[in-house]
C-alpha positions as CSV (number, residue, x, y, z in Angstrom):
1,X,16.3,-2.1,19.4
2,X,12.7,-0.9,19.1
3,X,9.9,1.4,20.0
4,X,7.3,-0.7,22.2
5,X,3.4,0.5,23.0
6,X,2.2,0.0,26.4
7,X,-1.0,0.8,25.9
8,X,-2.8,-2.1,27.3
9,X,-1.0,-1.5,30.4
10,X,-2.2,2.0,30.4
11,X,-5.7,0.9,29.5
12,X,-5.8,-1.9,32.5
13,X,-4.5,0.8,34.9
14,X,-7.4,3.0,33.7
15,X,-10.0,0.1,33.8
16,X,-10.7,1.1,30.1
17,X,-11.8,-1.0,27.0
18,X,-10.1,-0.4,23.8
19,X,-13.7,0.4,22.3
20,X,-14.5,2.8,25.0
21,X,-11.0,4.9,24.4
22,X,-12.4,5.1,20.6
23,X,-15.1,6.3,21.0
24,X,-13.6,8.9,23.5
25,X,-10.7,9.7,20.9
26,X,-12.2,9.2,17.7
27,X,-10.0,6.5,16.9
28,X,-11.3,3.8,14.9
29,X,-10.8,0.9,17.0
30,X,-9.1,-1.0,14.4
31,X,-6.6,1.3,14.4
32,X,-6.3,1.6,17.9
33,X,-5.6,-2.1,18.1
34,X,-3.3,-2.0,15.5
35,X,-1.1,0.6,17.7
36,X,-2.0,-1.7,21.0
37,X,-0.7,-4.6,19.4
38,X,3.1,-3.2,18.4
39,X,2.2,-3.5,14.6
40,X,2.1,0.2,13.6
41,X,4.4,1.3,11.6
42,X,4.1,5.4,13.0
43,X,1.3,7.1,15.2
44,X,0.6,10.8,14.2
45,X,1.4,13.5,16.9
46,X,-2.2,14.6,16.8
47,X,-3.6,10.9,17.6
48,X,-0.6,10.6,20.5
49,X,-1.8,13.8,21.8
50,X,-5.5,12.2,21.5
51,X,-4.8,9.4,23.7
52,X,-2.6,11.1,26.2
53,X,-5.6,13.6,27.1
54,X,-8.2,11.1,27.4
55,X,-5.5,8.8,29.3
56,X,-4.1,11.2,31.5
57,X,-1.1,10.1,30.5
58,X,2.5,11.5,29.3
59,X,3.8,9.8,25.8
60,X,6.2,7.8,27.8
61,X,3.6,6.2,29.7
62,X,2.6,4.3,26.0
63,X,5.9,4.2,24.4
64,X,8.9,2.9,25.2
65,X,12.4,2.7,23.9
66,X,14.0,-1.1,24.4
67,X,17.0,-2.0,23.2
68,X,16.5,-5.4,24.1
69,X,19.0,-7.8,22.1
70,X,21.7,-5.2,21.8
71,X,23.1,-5.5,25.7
72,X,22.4,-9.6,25.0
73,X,25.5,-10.0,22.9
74,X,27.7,-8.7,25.3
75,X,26.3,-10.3,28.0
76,X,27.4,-14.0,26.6
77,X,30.6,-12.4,25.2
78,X,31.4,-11.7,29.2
79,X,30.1,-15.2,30.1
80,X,32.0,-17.1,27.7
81,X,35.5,-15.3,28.6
């Protein structure tokens, strides 16, 4: 179970370099690639908000809830019976 970023999908959609969305946001682009690359520990509200606008995108279009691993289990439970 975990909260994935999308955000280099969103940026490829958007034909977008992570340094041109910092600049745009204010971001500094370290930061920005330590949210692209899942390692964040928590994004503030105000830097979500940030991205979205300059995205034109909705919160869900960069994070995602997948509980990948849970539903796993059970499947081989199934197989094996």
């Amino acid at each position: 179970m975990a909260i994935r970023v999308t955000l280099d999908r969103v940026l490829l959609e958007r034909r977008m370099s992570l340094t041109e969305l910092s600049d745009r946001v204010g971001v500094t682009l370290a930061n920005l690639s330590i949210l692209k690359t899942g390692k964040a520990k928590a994004v503030r509200f105000s830097t979500l908000e940030a991205l979205c606008r300059e995205l034109g995108c909705q919160p869900g279009d960069i994070l995602i809830f997948d509980e990948e691993g849970d539903g796993a289990a059970e499947d081989e439970d199934e197989e094996a019976a």
